[in-house]
DOLUM-751070 format. One line per field, with one value per residue: x, y, z of N, C-alpha, C in turn; residue number from 1. Coordinates in pm, whole numbers, plus 50000, padded with zeros to 5 digits. Layout:
DOLUM-751070
nc1: (X, ...) $
nc2: (Y, ...) $
nc3: (Z, ...) $
cac1: (X, ...) $
cac2: (Y, ...) $
cac3: (Z, ...) $
cc1: (X, ...) $
cc2: (Y, ...) $
cc3: (Z, ...) $
pos: (NUM, ...) $
END
This chain:
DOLUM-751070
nc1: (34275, 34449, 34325, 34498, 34624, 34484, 34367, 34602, 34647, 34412, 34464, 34676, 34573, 34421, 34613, 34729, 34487, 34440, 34685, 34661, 34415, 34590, 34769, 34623, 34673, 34518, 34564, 34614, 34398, 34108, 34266, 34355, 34391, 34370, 34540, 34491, 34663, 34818, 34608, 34518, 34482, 34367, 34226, 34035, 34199, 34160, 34025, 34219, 34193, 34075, 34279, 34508, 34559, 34666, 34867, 35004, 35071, 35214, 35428, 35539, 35602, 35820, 36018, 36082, 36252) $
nc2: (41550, 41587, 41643, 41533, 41312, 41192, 41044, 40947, 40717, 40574, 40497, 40326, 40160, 40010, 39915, 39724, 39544, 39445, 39318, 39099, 38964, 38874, 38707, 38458, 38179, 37999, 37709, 37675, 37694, 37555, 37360, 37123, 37258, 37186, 36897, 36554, 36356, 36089, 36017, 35975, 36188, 36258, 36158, 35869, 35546, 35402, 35063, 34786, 34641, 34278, 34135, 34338, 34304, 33992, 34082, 34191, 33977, 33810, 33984, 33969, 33728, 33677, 33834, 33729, 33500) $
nc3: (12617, 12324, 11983, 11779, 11919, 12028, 11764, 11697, 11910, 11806, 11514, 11597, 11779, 11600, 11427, 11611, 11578, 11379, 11359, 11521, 11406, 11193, 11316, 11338, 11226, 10982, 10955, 11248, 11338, 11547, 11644, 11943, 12275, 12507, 12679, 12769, 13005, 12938, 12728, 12426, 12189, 11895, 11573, 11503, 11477, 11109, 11062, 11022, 10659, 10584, 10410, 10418, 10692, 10673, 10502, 10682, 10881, 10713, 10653, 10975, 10975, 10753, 10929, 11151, 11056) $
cac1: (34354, 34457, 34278, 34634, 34699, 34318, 34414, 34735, 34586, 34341, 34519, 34751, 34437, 34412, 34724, 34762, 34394, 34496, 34818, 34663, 34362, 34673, 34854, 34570, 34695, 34391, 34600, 34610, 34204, 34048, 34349, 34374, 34458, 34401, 34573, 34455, 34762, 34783, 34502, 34516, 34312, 34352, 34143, 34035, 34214, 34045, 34052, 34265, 34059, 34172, 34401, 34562, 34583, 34712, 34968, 35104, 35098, 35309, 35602, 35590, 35691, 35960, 36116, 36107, 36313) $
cac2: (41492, 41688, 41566, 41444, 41219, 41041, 40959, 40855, 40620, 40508, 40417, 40246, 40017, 39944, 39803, 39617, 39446, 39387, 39172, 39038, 38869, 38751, 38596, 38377, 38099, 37895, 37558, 37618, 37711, 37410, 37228, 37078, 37341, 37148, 36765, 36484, 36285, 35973, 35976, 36021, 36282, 36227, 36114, 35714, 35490, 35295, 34940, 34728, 34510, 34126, 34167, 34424, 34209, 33917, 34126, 34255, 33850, 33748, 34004, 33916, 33559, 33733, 33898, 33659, 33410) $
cac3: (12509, 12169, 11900, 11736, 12007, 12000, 11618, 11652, 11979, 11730, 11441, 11706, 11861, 11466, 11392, 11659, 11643, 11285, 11375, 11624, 11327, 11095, 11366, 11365, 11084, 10960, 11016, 11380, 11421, 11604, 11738, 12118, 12328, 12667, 12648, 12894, 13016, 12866, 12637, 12265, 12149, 11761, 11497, 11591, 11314, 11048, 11073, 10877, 10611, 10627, 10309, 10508, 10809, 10611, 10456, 10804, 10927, 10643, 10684, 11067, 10947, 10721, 10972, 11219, 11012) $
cc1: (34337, 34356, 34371, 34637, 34566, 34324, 34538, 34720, 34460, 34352, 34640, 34703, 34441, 34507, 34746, 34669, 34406, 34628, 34781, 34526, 34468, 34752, 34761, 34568, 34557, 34431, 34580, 34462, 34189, 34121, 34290, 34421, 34472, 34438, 34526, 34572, 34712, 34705, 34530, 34413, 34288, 34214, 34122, 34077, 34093, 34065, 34089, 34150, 34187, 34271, 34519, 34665, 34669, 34835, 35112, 35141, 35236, 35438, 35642, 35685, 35799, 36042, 36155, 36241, 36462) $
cc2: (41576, 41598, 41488, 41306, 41132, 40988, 40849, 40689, 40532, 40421, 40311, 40120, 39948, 39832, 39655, 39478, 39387, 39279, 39097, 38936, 38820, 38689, 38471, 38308, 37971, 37727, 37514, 37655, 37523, 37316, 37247, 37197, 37283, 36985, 36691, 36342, 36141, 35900, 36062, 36077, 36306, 36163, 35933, 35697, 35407, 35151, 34926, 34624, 34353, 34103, 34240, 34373, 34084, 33944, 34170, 34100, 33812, 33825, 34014, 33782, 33585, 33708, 33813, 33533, 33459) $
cc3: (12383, 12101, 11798, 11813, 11983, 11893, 11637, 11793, 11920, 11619, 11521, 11718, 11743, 11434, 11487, 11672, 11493, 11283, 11448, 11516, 11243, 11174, 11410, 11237, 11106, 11000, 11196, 11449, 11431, 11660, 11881, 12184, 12487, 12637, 12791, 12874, 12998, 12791, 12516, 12237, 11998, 11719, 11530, 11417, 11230, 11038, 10965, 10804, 10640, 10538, 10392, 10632, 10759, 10548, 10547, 10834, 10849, 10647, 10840, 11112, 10877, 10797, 11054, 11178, 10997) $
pos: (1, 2, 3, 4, 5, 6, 7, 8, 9, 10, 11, 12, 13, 14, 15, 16, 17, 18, 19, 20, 21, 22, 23, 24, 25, 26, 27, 28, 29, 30, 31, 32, 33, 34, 35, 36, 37, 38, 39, 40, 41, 42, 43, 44, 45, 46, 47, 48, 49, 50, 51, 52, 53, 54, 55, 56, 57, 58, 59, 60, 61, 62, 63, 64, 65) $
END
């Protein structure tokens, strides 16, 4: 191999190992990458308080009417 060609195969390897760290967007580090059918793999919710609860009761009776 020239010594041209080992540069220009070098700065090559470069670029591409460079696009290949910014196509890694910080939003998508740490997601799911394997899903298990029919199970939610999210964050667990937070319970409602009894205000909360009381508040959902009363526009069930709303709507109902």
């Amino acid at each position: 191999m020239s010594a041209g060609f080992s540069t220009v195969l070098k700065v090559l390897a470069l670029v591409v190992f460079a696009a290949g760290l910014a196509s890694c967007r910080e939003e998508e580090q740490g997601r799911p990458l394997h899903y298990v059918h029919g199970e939610y793999g999210g964050k667990k919710d937070t319970p409602l308080t009894a205000q909360q609860e009381r508040a959902l009761q009363l526009r069930v009776l709303k709507q109902k009417n």
